[in-house]
C-alpha positions as CSV (number, residue, x, y, z in Angstrom):
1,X,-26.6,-54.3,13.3
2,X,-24.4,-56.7,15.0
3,X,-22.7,-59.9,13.1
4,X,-23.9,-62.9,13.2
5,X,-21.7,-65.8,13.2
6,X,-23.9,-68.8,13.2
7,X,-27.5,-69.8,13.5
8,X,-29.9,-72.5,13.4
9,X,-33.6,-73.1,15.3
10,X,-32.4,-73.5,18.6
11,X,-28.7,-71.2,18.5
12,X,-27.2,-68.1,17.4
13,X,-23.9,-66.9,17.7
14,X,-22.8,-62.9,16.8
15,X,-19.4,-61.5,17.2
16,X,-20.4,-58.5,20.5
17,X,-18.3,-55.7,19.8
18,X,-16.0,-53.8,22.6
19,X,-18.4,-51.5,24.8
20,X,-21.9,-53.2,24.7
21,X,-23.0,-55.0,27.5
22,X,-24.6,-58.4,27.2
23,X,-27.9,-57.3,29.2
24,X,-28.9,-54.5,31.7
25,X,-26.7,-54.0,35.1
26,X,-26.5,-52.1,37.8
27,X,-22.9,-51.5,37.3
28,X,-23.3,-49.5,34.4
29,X,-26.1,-47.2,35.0
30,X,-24.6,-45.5,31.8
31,X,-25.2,-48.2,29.1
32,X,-28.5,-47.3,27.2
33,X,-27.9,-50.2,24.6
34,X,-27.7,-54.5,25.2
35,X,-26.7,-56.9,23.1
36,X,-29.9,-59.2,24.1
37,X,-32.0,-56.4,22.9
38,X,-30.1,-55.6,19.9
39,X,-30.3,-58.5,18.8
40,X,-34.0,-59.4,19.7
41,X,-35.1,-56.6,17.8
42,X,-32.6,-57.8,14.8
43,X,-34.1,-61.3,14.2
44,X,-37.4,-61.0,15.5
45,X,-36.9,-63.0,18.2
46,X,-36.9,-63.6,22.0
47,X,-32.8,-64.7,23.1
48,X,-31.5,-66.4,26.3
49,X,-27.8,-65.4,27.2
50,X,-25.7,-68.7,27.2
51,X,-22.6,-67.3,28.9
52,X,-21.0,-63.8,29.4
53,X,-18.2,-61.4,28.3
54,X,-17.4,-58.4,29.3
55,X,-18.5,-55.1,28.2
56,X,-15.1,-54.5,27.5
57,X,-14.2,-58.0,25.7
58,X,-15.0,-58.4,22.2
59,X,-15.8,-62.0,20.3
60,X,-17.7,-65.0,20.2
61,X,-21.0,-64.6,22.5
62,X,-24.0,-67.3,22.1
63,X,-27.1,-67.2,23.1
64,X,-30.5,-69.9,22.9
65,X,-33.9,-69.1,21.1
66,X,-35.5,-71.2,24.0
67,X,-34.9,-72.0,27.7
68,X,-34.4,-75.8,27.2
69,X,-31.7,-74.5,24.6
70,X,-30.5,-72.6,27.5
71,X,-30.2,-74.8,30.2
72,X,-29.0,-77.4,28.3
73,X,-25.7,-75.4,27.0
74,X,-25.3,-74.0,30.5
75,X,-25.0,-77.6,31.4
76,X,-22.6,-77.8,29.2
77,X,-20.2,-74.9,30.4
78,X,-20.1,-76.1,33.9
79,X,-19.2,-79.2,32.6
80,X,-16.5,-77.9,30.8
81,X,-17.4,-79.1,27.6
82,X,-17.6,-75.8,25.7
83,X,-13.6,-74.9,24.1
84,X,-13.2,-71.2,24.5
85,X,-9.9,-69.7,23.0
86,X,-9.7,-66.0,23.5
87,X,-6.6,-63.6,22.1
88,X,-5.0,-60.6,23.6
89,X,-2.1,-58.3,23.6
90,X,-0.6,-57.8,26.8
91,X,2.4,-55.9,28.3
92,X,5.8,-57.4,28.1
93,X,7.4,-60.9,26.9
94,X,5.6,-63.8,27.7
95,X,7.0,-67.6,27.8
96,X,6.2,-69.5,24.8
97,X,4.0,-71.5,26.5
98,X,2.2,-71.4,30.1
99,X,-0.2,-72.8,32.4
100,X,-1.8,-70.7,35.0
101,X,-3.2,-72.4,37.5
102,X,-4.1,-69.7,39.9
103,X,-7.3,-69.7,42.4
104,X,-9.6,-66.8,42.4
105,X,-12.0,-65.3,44.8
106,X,-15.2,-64.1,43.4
107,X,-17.2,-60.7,44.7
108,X,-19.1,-63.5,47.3
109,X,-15.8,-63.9,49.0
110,X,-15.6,-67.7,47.5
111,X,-12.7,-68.8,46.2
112,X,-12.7,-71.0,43.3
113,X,-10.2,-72.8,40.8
114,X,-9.2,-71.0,38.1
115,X,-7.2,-72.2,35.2
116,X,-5.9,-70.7,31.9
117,X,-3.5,-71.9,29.0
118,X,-1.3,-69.4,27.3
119,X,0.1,-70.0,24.0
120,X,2.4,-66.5,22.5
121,X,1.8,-65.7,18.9
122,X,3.7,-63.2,18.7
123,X,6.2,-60.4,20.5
124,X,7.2,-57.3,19.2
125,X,9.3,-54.1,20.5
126,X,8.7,-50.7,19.7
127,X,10.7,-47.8,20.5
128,X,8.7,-45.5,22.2
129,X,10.0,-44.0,25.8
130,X,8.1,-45.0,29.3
131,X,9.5,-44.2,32.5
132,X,13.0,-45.8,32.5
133,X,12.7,-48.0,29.3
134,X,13.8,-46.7,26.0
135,X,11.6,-49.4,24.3
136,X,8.1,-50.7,24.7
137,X,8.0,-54.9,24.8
138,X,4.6,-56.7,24.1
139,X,2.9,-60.1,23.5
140,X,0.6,-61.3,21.7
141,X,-1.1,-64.7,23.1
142,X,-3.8,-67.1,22.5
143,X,-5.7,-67.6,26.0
144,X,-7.5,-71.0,26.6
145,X,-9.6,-71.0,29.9
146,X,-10.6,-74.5,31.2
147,X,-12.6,-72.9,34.0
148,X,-15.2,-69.7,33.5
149,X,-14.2,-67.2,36.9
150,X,-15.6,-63.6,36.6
151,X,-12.6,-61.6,34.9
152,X,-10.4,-64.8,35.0
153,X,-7.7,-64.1,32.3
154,X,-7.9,-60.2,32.8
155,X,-6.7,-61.2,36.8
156,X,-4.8,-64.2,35.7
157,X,-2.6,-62.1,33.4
158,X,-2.0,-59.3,35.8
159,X,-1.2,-62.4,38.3
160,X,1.8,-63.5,36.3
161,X,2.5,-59.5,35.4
162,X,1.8,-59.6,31.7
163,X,-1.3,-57.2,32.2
164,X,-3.6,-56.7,28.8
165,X,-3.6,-53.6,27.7
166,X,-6.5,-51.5,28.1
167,X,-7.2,-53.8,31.5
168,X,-8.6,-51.5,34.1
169,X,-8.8,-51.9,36.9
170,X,-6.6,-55.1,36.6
171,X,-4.1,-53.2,34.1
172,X,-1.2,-51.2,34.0
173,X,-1.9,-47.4,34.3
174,X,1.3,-46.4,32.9
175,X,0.5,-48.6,29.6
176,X,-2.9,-47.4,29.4
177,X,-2.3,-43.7,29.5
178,X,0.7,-44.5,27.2
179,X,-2.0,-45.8,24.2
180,X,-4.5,-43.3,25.3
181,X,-2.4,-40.0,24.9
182,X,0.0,-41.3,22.0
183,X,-2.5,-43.7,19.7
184,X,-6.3,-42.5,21.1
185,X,-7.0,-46.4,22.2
186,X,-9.5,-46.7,24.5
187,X,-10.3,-50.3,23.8
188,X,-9.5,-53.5,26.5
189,X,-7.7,-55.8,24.0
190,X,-9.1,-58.8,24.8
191,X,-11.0,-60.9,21.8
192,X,-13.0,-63.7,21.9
193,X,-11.8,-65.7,19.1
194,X,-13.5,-69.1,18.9
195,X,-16.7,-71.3,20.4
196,X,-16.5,-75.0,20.3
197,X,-19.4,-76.5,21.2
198,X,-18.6,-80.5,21.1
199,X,-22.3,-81.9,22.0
200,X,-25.1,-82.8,21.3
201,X,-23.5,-82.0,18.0
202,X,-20.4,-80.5,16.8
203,X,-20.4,-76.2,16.2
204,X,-17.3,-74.6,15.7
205,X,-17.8,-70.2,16.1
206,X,-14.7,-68.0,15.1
207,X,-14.9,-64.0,15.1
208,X,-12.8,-61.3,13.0
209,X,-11.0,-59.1,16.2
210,X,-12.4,-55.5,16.0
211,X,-10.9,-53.0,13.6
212,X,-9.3,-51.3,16.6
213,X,-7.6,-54.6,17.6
214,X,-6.1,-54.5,14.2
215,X,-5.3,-51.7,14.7
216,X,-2.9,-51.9,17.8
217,X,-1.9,-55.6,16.1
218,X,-0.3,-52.9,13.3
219,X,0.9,-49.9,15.6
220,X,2.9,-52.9,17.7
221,X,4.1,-54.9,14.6
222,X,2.7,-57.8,15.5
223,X,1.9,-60.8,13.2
224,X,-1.8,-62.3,13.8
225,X,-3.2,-65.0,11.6
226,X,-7.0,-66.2,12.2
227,X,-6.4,-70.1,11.2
């Protein structure tokens, strides 16, 4: 049964857990379950999608119980009037603070502006052995994307070579075997946090990250707080 974070007649929010796909897709001729149609079957009801994560991504994901629901939030995303904050934990030490402002070309060949705030919450360094490092340095940052490209902050992180870990193919291979063989962590950790929706009225969504986020917050020593 998946969470729900909010709902009222025309909305409903659920935190999507890492691995389930918002709908059906070619990509993943694999996937026998779908968050629509998990959730459809939950409350009875026919859902519209509003926006997307990926399978991989965790969080926040809201969807319409009408079309006119539909269209009208959609309006609202390419307007840029939805707030998304995301959190992830990514390889090495980032800058307290950054703006990425980094154009990205989508799977049509376009490309298109893309732009992401980074706020760290948190480093840490663990002494665990890779290659020529004695120690293991990580990050953990709050992501704020002011534009909605496919894989925007998985590419825009590997763009300014903090990769998330887990990230493939955008990732670092040496990092994810490193979490695979030594801590069993499959898991992309990316997280979406927190919906603002600022019209026609105001709805704030925030989701727990996944017990296996958690998880890899402890392992790494990391400090996380959810306000």
């Amino acid at each position: 049964m998946l969470e729900i974070l909010y709902q009222d007649e025309n909305l409903i929010a659920i935190n999507k857990p890492h691995g389930l796909l918002v709908h059906r897709s070619p990509i993943a001729a694999d996937a026998t379950e779908f968050a629509i149609q998990i959730l459809r079957n939950q409350i009875d009801q026919y859902v519209y999608p509003c926006h997307r994560l990926d399978r991989k991504t965790s969080g926040v994901l809201l969807f319409a119980k009408n079309k006119e629901t539909q269209s009208a939030i959609n309006l609202l995303f390419q307007e840029r009037k939805v707030k998304k904050e995301y959190i992830a934990i990514v390889r090495g030490w980032t800058e307290d603070k950054t703006h990425i402002d980094y154009p990205l070309t989508n799977d049509k060949g376009i490309t298109q502006d893309a732009i992401t705030d980074l706020v760290t919450l948190d480093r840490s360094e663990i002494n665990v052995p890779l290659g020529k490092y004695d120690t293991q340095r990580y990050s953990l940052v709050l992501l704020k994307p002011k534009t909605g490209r496919m894989h925007q902050l998985r590419k825009h992180m590997a763009h300014i070579r903090h990769p998330i870990i887990g990230d493939r193919p955008h990732g670092c291979n040496k990092q994810n075997r490193l979490f695979r063989d030594r801590w069993q962590m499959m898991t992309m950790m990316l997280h979406a946090r927190q919906l603002q929706l600022i019209e026609p009225h105001y709805i704030n969504m925030k989701s727990r990250p996944s017990s296996e986020f958690s998880r890899v917050i402890s392992i790494l020593d990391l400090s996380y707080s959810e306000n």
